[in-house]
Structure formats: structure tokens, C-alpha cells
PLY file of the C-alpha trace (Angstrom):
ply
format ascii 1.0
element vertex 198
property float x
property float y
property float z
element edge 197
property int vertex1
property int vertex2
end_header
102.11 77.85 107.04
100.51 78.56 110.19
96.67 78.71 108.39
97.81 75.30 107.10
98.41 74.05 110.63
95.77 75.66 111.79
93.30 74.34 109.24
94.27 70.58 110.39
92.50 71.52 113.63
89.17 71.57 111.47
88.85 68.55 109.40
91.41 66.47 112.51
88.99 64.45 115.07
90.97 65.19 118.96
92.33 68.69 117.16
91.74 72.02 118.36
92.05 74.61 116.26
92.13 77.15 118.90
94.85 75.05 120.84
96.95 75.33 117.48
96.59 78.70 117.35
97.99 79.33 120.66
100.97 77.04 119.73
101.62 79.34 116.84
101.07 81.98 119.09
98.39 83.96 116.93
95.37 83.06 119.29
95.29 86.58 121.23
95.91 88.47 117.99
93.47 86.67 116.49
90.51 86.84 119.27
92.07 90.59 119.87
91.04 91.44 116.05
87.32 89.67 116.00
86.32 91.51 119.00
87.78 94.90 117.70
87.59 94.29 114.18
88.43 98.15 113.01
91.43 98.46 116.06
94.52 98.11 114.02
92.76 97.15 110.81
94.67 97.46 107.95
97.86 95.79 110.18
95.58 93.31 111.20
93.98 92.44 108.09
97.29 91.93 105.89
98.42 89.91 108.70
95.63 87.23 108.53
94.95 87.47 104.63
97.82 85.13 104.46
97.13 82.76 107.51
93.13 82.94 105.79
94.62 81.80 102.39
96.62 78.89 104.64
93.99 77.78 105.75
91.97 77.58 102.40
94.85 75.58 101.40
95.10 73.23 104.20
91.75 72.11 104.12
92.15 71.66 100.06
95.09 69.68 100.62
94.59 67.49 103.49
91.12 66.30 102.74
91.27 63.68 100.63
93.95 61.62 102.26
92.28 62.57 106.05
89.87 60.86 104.80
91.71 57.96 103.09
93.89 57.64 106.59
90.74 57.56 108.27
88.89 55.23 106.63
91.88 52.50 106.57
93.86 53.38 109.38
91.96 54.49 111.84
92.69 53.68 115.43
96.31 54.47 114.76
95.80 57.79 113.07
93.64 59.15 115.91
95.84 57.40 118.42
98.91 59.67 116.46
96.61 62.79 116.99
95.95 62.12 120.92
99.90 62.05 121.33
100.01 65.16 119.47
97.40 66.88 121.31
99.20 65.66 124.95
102.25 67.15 124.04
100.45 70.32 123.36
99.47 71.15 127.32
102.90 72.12 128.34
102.65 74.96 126.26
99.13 75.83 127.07
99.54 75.75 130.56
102.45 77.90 130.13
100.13 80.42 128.38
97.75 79.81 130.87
99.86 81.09 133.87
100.12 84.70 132.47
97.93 86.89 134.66
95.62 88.98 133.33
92.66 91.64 133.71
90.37 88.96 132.06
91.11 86.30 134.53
87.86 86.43 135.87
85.99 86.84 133.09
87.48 83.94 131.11
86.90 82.02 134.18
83.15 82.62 134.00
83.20 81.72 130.38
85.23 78.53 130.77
82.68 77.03 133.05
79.20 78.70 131.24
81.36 76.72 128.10
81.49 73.39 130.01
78.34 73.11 131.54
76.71 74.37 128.20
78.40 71.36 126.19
77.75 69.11 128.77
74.30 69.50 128.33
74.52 69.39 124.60
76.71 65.98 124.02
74.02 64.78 126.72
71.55 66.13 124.39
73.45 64.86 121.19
72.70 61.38 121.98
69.38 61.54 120.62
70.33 62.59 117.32
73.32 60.68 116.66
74.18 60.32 113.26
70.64 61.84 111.95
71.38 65.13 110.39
71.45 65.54 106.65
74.05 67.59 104.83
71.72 70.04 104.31
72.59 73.66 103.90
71.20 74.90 107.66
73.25 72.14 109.09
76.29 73.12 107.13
75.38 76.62 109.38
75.76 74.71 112.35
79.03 72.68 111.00
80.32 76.21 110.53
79.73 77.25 114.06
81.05 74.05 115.79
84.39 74.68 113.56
84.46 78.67 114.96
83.67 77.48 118.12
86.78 74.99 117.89
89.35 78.06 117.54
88.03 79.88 119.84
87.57 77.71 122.87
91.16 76.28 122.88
90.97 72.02 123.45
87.52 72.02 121.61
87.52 69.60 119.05
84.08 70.27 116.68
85.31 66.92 114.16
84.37 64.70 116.91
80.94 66.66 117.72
80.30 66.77 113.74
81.12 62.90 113.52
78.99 62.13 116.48
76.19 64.07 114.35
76.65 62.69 110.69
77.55 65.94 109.09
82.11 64.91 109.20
81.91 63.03 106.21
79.77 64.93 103.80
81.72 67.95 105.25
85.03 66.62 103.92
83.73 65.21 100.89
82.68 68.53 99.83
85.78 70.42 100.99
88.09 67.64 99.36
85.73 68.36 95.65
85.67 71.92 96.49
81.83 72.13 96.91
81.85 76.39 97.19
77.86 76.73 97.39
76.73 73.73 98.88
79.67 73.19 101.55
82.28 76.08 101.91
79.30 78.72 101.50
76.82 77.49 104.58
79.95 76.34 106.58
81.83 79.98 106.33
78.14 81.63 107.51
78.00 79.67 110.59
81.80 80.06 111.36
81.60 83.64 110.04
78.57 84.43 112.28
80.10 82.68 115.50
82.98 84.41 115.17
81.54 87.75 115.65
79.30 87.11 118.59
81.33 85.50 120.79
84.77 86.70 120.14
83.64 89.86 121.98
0 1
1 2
2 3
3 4
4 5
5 6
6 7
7 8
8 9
9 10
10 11
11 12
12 13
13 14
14 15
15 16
16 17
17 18
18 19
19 20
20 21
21 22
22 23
23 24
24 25
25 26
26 27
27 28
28 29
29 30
30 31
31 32
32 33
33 34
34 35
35 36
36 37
37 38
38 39
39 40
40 41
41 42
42 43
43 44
44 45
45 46
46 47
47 48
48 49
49 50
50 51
51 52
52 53
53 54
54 55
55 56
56 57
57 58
58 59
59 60
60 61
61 62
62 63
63 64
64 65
65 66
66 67
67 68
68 69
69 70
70 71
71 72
72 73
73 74
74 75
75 76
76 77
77 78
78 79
79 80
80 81
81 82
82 83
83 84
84 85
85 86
86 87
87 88
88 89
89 90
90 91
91 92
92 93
93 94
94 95
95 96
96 97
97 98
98 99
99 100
100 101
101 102
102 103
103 104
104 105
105 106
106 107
107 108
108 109
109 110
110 111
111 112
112 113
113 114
114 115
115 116
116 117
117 118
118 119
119 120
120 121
121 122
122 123
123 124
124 125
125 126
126 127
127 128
128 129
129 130
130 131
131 132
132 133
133 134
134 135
135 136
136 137
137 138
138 139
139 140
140 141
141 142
142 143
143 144
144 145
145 146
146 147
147 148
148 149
149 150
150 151
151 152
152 153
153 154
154 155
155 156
156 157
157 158
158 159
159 160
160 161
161 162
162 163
163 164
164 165
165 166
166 167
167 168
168 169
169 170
170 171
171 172
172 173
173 174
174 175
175 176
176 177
177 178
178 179
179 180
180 181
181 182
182 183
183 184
184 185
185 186
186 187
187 188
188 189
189 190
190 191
191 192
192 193
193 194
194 195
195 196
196 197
């Protein structure tokens, strides 16, 4: 259930996967295991095979009528979503507030983060809707979506819709495109991961 939820914050314009994640209160776990992958890893790994499997299944499920809601009902689906996502800071500031050894370091991160995506919506604006759904920017589709769980109230839908790639990205999870979408998209994600979970 929680990969399901989870998964929304993919394929959801305004939804952060990583913000979901520390609703469901698996976000420390989570970053905890893709920094240290062999700490803990057989616990670890039988604990996400299911939320993995979730998610598999929430993206398979919720594509095709995303996209139908989208496409008809628009405004009031994303205005739905932007309730959601305000009701969702109570909690994260409450998980915010817990000290911790990392303070400063998380700090550092959170503003290297903003500044960096500052400059890259600025940057965005001159390739608006111009990238193919090609199989290199699948990669980088792949590494928005990793970067949306783990920088908690990034959404990557609304970077991947400002660049063309949201649509052919759910059209190919909703027919269950495995080389051409799912393959690409889990090497970017995959690779992101990694690097900057640590």
C-alpha cells in the first residue's frame, strides 16, 4: 500500500514522492538503506521488496485514468492535489523539528538543492517542451523522478511536463513499455539514487 501511495508522487504533477514517503514514515529507512546499502541488508531488502512491487503497481494502475483526469479535468484535479499537498506540511514540519547530527549538513544540501534548480527551471525555459522521448531522455526522466523522493516537496511531473517528456512517460507506463520506457527511466532513477543518497 505504501509503494502504491508512494508511486502517485511520480506520475502526480504538485506530488512529492519524497514528501509521501515521510508521511508513511519510510523516508529515513529508505535514504538510511541507499546510502548503506549492505547495513541491515537482508532486513532491509524484504522490507522494500514489497513497497518496490507497490509501487510497480501504482504506476500500472493509476496511469491511464491520471491521464484521462488530466486531460478532461484538469484545473480541478491539480487544484485537488495542491490541497492535498498543503495538508501535508504539518506533518513535515513536525519531522522537521527533530534535531539531529545532520542538521548542518542537510542544511548545506537544502540550499546547494535550491540554488541548483533555480538555475535549471531558469535554464528550462529555453527548451520547453523540445525533448523527444528518446531513450537518454527517459535517463534523465528517471533521475528527475529519484530526485523527487529524495528531496522531499520536489515535484519532477511538473519539471517533466515543462520539458515534453510527462506524456510519453505515462503513455508508456500505462501500455507497459519495459524497454523503451520503464528500462531508461529505472537507469536514471537507479543511478541517482546511489549518488546522492550518500
Amino acid at each position: 500500500i505504501k509503494g502504491i501511495v508512494i508511486a502517485l508522487g511520480f506520475i502526480l504533477p504538485g506530488i512529492s514522492g519524497g514528501v509521501l514517503a515521510a508521511i508513511l514514515g519510510i523516508y529515513e529507512r529508505m535514504i538510511g538503506f541507499l546510502a548503506h546499502p549492505f547495513k541491515d541488508l537482508k532486513e532491509n531488502v524484504l522490507y522494500f521488496i514489497p513497497v518496490a512491487i507497490g509501487m510497480l503497481l501504482g504506476i500500472g494502475l493509476f496511469s491511464y485514468p491520471i491521464e484521462y483526469l488530466l486531460e478532461n479535468y484538469q484545473v480541478f484535479v491539480l487544484w485537488s492535489f495542491a490541497g492535498a499537498i498543503i495538508g501535508t506540511v504539518p506533518s513535515l514540519l513536525k519531522e522537521s523539528t527533530r534535531e539531529s547530527d545532520r542538521d548542518k549538513i542537510d542544511l548545506a544540501w537544502l540550499w546547494t538543492t535550491f540554488i541548483i534548480s533555480g538555475l535549471g527551471l531558469y535554464a528550462l525555459n529555453f527548451v520547453v517542451g523540445t525533448l523527444s522521448a528518446s531513450f537518454l531522455n527517459f535517463v534523465l526522466a528517471g533521475a528527475l523522478l529519484a530526485l523527487g523522493v529524495l528531496v522531499p516537496g520536489l515535484s519532477p511531473s511538473n519539471l517533466l511536463l515543462i520539458l515534453g517528456l510527462y506524456a510519453p512517460m505515462l503513455t508508456g507506463f500505462k501500455t507497459f513499455d519495459l524497454l523503451g520506457t520503464f528500462f531508461p527511466i529505472g537507469i536514471g532513477a537507479g543511478a541517482t539514487l546511489i549518488v546522492f543518497s550518500k
